[in-house]
C-alpha positions in Angstrom: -33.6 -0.7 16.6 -34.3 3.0 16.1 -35.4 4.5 12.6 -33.0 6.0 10.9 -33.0 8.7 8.7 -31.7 8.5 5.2 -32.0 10.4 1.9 -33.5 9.4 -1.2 -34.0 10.3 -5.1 -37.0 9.7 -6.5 -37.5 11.7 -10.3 -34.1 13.3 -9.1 -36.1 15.2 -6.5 -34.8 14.7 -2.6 -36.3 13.1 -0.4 -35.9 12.2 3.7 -37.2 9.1 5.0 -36.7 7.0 7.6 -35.5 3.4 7.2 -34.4 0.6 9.0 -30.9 0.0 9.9 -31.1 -2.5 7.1 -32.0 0.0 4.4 -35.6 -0.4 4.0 -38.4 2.0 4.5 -40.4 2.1 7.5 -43.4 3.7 6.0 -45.8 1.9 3.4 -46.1 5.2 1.3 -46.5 4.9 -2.2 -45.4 6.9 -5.3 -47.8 7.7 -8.9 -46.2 8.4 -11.7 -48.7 10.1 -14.5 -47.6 9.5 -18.1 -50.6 12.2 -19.3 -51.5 12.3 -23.1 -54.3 14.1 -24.4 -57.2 10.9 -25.1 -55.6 7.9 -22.4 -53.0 8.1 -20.1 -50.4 5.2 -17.8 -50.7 5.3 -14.5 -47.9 3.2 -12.3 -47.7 3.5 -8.3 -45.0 2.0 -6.4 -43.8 1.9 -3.5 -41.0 3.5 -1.4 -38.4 0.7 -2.0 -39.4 1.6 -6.1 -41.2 -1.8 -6.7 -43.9 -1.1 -9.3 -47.1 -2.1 -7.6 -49.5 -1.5 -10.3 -49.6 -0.1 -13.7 -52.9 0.8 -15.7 -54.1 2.6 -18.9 -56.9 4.5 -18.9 -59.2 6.8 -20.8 -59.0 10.4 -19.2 -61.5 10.6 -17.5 -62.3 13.0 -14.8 -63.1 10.8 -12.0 -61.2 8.0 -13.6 -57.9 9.5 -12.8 -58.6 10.8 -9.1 -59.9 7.1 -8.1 -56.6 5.8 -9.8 -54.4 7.8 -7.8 -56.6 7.5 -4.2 -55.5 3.9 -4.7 -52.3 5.2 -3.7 -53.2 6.1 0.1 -53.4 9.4 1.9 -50.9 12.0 0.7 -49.3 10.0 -2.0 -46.3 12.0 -4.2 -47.3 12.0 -7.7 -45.3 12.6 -10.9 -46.7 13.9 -13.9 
């Protein structure tokens, strides 16, 4: 079966990728969404079919919060 390609909404932004002819993705990528306050912060990555895959509070720290997000894999989109 060849990829197809299909649009997507995440955070009302546009997105192309390509999915099965079944509807899912065909690419593990994963998503961070940053809910950033000024002492701690909530962190939640999913992935491209929107399941949460983790979600952690933290104290901002500033390697705290880069080490979260790497967690996501290379070139992850992130949401603040």
């Amino acid at each position: 079966m060849l990829p197809v390609r299909a649009r997507c909404w995440t955070l009302g932004v546009s997105h192309n990728h390509f999915v099965s002819e079944e509807g899912r993705p065909l690419v593990d990528r994963q998503y961070v969404g940053i809910d950033l306050h000024r002492r701690r912060s909530l962190i939640v990555r999913t992935d491209a079919a929107g399941e949460v895959l983790e979600e952690v509070r933290i104290d901002n720290d500033p390697l705290r919060l880069p080490a979260e997000i790497a967690k996501a894999g290379p070139q992850p989109e992130v949401a603040l």
